[in-house]
C-alpha positions as CSV (number, residue, x, y, z in Angstrom):
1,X,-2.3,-3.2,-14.9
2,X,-2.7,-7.0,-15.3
3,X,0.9,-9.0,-14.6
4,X,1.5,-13.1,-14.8
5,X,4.6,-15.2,-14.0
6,X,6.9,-15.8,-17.4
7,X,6.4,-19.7,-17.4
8,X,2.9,-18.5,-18.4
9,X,3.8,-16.0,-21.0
10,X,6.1,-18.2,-22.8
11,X,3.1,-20.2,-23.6
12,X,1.2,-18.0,-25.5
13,X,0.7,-17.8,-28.8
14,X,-0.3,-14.4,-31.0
15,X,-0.4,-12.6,-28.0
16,X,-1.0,-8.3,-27.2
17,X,1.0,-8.7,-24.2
18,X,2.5,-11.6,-22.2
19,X,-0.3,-13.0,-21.3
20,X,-2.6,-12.2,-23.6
21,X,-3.4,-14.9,-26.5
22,X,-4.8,-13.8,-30.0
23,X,-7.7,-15.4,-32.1
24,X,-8.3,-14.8,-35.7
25,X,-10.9,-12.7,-37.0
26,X,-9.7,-12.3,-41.0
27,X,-10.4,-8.4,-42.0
28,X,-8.8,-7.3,-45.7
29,X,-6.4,-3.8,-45.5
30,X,-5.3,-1.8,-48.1
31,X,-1.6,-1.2,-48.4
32,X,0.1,2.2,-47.7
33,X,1.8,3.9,-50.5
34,X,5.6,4.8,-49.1
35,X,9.3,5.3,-50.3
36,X,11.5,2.1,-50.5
37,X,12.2,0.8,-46.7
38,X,15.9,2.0,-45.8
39,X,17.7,-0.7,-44.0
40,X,18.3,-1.3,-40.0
41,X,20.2,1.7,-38.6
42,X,22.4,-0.6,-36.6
43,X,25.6,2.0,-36.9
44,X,24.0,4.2,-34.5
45,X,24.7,3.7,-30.7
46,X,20.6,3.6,-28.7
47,X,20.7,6.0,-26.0
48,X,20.5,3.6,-22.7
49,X,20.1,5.2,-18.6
50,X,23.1,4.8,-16.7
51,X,23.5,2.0,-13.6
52,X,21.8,3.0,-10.4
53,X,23.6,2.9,-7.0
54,X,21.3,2.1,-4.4
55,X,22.1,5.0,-1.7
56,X,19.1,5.5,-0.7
57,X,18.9,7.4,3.0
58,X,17.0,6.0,5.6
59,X,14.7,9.3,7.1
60,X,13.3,8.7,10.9
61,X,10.0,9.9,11.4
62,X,10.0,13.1,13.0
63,X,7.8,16.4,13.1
64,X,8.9,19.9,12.5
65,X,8.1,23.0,13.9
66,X,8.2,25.9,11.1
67,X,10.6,29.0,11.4
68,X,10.7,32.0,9.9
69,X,12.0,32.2,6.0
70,X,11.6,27.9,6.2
71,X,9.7,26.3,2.8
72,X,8.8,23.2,2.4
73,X,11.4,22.7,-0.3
74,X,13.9,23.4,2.9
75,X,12.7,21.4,5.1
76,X,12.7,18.2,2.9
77,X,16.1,19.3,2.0
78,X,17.0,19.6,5.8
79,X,15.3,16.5,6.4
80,X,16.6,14.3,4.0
81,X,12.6,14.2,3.4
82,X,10.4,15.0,0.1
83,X,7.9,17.8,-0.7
84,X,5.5,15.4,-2.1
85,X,5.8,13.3,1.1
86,X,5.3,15.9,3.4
87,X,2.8,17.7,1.6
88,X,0.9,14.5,1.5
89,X,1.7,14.1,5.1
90,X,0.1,17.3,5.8
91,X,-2.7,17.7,3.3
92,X,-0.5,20.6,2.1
93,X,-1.8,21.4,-1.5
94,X,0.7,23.7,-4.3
95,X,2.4,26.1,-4.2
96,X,3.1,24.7,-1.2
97,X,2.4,27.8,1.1
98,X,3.3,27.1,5.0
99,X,3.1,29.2,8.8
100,X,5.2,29.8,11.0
101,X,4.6,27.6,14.0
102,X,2.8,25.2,11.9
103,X,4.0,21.5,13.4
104,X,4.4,19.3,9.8
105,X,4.2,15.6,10.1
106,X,7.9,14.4,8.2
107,X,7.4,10.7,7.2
108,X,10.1,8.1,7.6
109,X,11.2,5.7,4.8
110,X,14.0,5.2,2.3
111,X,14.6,8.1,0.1
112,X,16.3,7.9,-3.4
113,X,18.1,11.2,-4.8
114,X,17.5,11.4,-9.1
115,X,20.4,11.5,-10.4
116,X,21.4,12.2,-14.3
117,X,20.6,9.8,-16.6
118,X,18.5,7.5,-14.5
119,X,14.5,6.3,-15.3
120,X,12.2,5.5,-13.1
121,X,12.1,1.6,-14.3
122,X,16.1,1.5,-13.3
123,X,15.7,3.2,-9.9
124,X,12.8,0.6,-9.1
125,X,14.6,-2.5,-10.2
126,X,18.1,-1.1,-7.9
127,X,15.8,-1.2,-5.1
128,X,13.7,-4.4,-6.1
129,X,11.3,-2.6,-6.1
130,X,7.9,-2.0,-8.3
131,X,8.1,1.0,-10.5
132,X,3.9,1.4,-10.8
133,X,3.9,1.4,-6.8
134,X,6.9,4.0,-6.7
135,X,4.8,6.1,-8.9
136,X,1.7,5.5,-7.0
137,X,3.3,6.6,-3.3
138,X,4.7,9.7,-4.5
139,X,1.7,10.9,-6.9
140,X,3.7,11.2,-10.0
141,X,1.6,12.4,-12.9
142,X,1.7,12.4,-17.0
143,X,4.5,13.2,-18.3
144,X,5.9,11.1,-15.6
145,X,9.4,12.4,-16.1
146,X,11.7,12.7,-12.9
147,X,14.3,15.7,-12.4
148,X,17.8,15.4,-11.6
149,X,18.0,16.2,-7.8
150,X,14.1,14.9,-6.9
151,X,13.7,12.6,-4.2
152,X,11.3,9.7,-4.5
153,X,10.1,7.6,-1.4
154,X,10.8,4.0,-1.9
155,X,9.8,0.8,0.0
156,X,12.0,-0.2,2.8
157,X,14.1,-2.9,3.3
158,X,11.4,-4.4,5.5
159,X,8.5,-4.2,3.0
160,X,10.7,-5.6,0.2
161,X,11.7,-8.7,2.2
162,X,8.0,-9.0,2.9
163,X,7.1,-9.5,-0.6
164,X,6.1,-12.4,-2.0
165,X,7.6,-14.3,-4.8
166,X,4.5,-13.6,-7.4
167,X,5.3,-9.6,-6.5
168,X,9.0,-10.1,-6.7
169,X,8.6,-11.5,-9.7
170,X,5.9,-8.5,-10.6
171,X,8.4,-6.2,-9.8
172,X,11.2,-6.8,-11.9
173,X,8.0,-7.7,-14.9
174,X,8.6,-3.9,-17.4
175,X,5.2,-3.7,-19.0
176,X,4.1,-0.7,-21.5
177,X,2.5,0.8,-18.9
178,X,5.9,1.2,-16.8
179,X,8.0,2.3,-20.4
180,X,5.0,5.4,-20.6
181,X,5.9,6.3,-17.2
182,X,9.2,5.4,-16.3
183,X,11.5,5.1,-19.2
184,X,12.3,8.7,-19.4
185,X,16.5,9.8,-18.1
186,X,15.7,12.4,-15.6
187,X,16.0,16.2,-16.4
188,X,19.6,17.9,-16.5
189,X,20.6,19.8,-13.7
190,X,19.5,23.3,-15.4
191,X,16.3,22.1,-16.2
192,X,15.5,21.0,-12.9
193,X,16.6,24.4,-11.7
194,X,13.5,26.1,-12.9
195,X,11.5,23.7,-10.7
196,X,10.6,23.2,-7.3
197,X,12.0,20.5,-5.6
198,X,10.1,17.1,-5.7
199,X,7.8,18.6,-8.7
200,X,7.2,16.5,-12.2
201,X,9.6,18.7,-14.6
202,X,7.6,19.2,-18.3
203,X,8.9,17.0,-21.4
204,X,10.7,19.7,-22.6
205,X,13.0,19.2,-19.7
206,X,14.7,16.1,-21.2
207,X,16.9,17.0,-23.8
208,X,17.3,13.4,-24.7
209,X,13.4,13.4,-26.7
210,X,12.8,16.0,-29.1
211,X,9.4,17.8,-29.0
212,X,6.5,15.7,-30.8
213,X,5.7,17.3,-34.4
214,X,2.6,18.2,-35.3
215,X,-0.3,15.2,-35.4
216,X,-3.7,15.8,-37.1
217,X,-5.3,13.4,-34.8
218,X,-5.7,10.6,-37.8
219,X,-4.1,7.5,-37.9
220,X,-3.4,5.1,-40.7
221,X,-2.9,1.1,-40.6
222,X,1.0,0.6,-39.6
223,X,0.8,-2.3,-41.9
224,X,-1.0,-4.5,-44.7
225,X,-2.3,-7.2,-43.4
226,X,-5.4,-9.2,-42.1
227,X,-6.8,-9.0,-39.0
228,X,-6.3,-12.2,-36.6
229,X,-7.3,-10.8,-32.8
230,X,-9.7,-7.6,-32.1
231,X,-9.1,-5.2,-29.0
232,X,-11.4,-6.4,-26.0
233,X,-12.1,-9.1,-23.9
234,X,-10.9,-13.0,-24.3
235,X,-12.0,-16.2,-22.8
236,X,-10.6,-16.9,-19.6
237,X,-10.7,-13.7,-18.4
238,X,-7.9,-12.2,-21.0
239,X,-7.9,-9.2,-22.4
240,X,-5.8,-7.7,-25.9
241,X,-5.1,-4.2,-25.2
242,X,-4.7,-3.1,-29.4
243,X,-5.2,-5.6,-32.4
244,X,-3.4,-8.1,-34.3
245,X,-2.4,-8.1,-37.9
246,X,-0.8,-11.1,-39.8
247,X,1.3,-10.2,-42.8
248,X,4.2,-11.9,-44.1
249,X,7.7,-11.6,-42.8
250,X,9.8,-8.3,-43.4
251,X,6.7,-6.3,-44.6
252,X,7.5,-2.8,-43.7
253,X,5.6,-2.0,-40.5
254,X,5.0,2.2,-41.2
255,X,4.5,5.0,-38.3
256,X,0.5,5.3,-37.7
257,X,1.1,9.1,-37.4
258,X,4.0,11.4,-36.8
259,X,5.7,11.3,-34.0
260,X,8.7,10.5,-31.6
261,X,10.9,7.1,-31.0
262,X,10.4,7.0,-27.2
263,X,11.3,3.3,-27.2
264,X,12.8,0.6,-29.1
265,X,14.2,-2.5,-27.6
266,X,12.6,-5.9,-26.5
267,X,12.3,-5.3,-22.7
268,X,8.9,-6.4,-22.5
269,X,8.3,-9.9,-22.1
270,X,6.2,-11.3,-25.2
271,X,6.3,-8.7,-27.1
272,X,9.2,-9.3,-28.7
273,X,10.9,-6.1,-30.6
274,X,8.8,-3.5,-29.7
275,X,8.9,0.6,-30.7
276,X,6.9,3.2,-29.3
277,X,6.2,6.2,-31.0
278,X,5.0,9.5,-28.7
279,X,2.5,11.6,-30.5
280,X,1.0,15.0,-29.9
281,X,-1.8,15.4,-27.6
282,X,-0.3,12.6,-25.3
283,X,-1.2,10.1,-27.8
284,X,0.9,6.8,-27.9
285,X,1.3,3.8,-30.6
286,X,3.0,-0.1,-29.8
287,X,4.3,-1.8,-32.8
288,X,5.3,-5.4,-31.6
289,X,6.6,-8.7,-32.5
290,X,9.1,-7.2,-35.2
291,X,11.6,-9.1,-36.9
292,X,13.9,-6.1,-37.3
293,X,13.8,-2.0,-35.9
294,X,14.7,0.6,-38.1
295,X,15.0,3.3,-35.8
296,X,16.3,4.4,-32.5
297,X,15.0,6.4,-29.7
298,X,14.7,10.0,-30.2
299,X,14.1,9.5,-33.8
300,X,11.5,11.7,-35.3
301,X,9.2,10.3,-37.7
302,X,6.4,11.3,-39.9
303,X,3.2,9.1,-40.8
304,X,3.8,6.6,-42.9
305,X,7.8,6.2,-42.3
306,X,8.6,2.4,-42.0
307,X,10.1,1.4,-38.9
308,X,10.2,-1.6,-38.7
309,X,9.6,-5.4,-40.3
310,X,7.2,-7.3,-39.2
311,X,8.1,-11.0,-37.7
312,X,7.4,-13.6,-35.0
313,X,9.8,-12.6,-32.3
314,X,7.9,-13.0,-28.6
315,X,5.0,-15.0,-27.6
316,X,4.1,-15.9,-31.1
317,X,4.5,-18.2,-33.6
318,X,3.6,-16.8,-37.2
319,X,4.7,-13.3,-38.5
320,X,2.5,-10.3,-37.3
321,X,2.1,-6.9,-36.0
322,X,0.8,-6.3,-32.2
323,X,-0.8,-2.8,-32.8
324,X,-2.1,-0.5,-29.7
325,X,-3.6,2.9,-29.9
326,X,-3.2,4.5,-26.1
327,X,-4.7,7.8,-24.6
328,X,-1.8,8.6,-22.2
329,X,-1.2,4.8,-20.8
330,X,-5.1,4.1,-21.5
331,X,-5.6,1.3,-24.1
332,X,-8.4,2.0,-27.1
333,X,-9.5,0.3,-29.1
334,X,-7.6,1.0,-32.6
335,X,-10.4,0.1,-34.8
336,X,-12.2,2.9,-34.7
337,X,-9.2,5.4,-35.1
338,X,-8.2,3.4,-38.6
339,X,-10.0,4.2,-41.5
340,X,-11.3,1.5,-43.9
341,X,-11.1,-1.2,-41.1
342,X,-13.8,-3.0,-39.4
C-alpha cells in the first residue's frame, strides 16, 4: 500500500487516491435508466465508533509451563497475553491443541483489550500507531473484523517514539485499504461468545452491517460520463487504482451492483466524499470525489440506486467520479467488469 505526505496530495489534480494524478483518455458511456434521485438523507444520524482509551497492559516476557485442564485461551487470559501471539510464538497452529508440560514461549509488548464499538483504524490512531502493521503482527484476515474482548499486540512505547516523522505521518494517513480492514465496530459481547478468544469473529457478528444481498457478479457504469484516467500505471512511478469519469456536477452517481453502505464520509485524504459499497463474494466498489452522499452506512442498496452526486471535492479540480472495482482490498481494473466500455 503506497502512502505520501499531504503537502504532496494537495497538489494533485484528478487523482484515484492522494497521490495519484489522472490523465484524459475521452471514452463515450451510455446513461443508466433509474427513478428520480431522492435528496441527501441528512436527517439521519451516521453510525460513528466510540473514543478509545489507551489502557493498553504492558505484558513481560515470560514462559509457561502447561498444567493440566490449561488452554491456550487461559493462559493468554492469565497472562494478560494473546492466542494469536503465543500461538505464533510457538508455531501452535488451530484449534489450538496444547500438552501438558509443554514450556510456551509468552511474548512481551503492549496489549490492547477490544472493547464495544471500537475499529481497528481508532484503536491504531489511540496508540499512534499504524493500523496495516497492527493487522500484520497479529495475522488478522478477511473479514478483518475484531471481537469485543480480543486482544491485539500493539507497538510499544519504545518503537513508536522510534518512528520517523514520514511513518508518523503514515500512521495517522486512513487509506481504502485500512477502511476494508479496519473500519468495522467490533462484535457484541454475545457474538464474541461463540468464538475463541483472539479469533477473527464472521461478518455476521456485527450487527451494525446487514448481510450483503444477493450480487450476480455484473456490474454496471456508476455514472454517465467520459472517461479521463484508465486503471494502471502513470509516469513517475504512479499508479490509479480504478478509473476516472468526468460528468457534470450533481449527476447522480448510481450503485455498480447491490450491495452494502460500509462507508461514507471523507476520511481519506484526496478523495474527497467517498462511499463504499460491500458486495457479495467479498467484492468491494469506491465512488469518490462526490459533491453530495445520499446514503449512510448500513444502507442496503440495489444496482442502479443513486447514491450520490458527482463533484470536485478532494484532489481535483473539475467534477468527476473516482471509480474502483476491488477483489477483497485488491484493486482491478474496472474496465473489463463494465460492459460497453473500453
Amino acid at each position: 500500500m503506497f502512502r505520501f505526505a499531504v503537502p504532496i496530495i494537495l497538489l494533485l489534480a484528478a487523482c484515484s487516491a492522494p497521490s495519484r494524478p489522472q490523465f484524459p483518455v475521452p471514452t463515450p458511456k451510455a446513461p443508466i435508466e433509474s427513478a428520480a434521485i431522492p435528496a441527501p438523507r441528512a436527517t439521519r444520524a451516521p453510525w460513528k465508533p466510540v473514543k478509545v482509551v489507551p489502557d493498553a497492559v504492558t505484558v513481560p516476557q515470560q514462559t509457561v509451563t502447561v498444567q493440566r485442564g490449561d488452554t491456550l485461551s487461559g493462559i493468554g487470559m492469565r497472562t494478560g497475553s494473546s492466542v494469536q501471539a503465543i500461538a505464533q510464538a510457538n508455531k501452535i497452529a488451530p484449534p489450538y491443541t496444547i500438552e501438558v508440560g509443554q514450556v510456551l514461549n509468552i511474548p512481551g509488548g503492549r496489549y490492547h483489550t477490544v472493547k464495544a464499538g471500537e475499529t481497528g483504524i481508532t484503536i491504531a490512531r489511540a496508540y499512534g500507531a499504524d493500523w496495516e502493521g497492527i493487522v500484520t503482527t497479529n495475522e488478522l484476515k478477511a473479514p478483518y473484523t475484531l471481537r469485543v474482548g480480543q486482544r491485539l499486540r500493539l507497538p510499544t512505547k519504545a518503537e513508536v517514539r522510534e518512528m520517523t516523522l514520514a511513518e508518523r505521518a503514515a500512521a495517522f494517513t486512513i487509506d481504502i485499504d485500512d477502511l476494508i480492514t479496519g473500519s468495522e465496530p467490533a462484535a457484541t459481547e454475545a457474538a464474541a461468545a461463540a468464538h475463541p478468544a483472539g479469533e477473527t469473529a464472521p461478518p455476521q457478528a456485527v450487527a451494525a452491517l446487514p448481510p450483503t444481498p444477493a450480487f450476480n457478479g455484473r456490474f454496471v457504469m456508476p455514472v454517465e460520463g467520459k472517461l479521463i484516467s484508465r486503471f494502471g500505471a502513470k509516469s513517475g512511478g504512479l499508479y490509479n487504482d480504478g478509473i476516472n469519469l468526468r460528468a457534470p456536477a450533481g449527476t447522480p452517481i448510481r450503485a455498480a451492483a447491490n450491495g452494502v453502505v460500509a462507508y461514507a464520509g471523507n476520511a481519506v485524504e484526496g478523495f474527497g466524499n467517498l462511499v463504499l459499497l460491500k458486495h457479495d463474494g467479498g467484492w468491494v466498489t469506491a465512488y469518490a470525489h462526490a459533491e453530495d452522499l445520499l446514503v449512510i452506512r448500513g444502507d442496503t442498496v440495489r444496482q442502479g440506486d443513486p447514491i450520490a452526486r458527482v463533484g470536485k471535492t478532494g484532489s481535483v479540480d473539475e467534477p468527476q467520479l473516482h471509480f474502483e472495482i476491488r477483489q477483497g482490498k485488491k484493486p482491478v481494473d474496472p474496465l473489463p467488469h463494465l460492459p460497453g466500455v473500453g
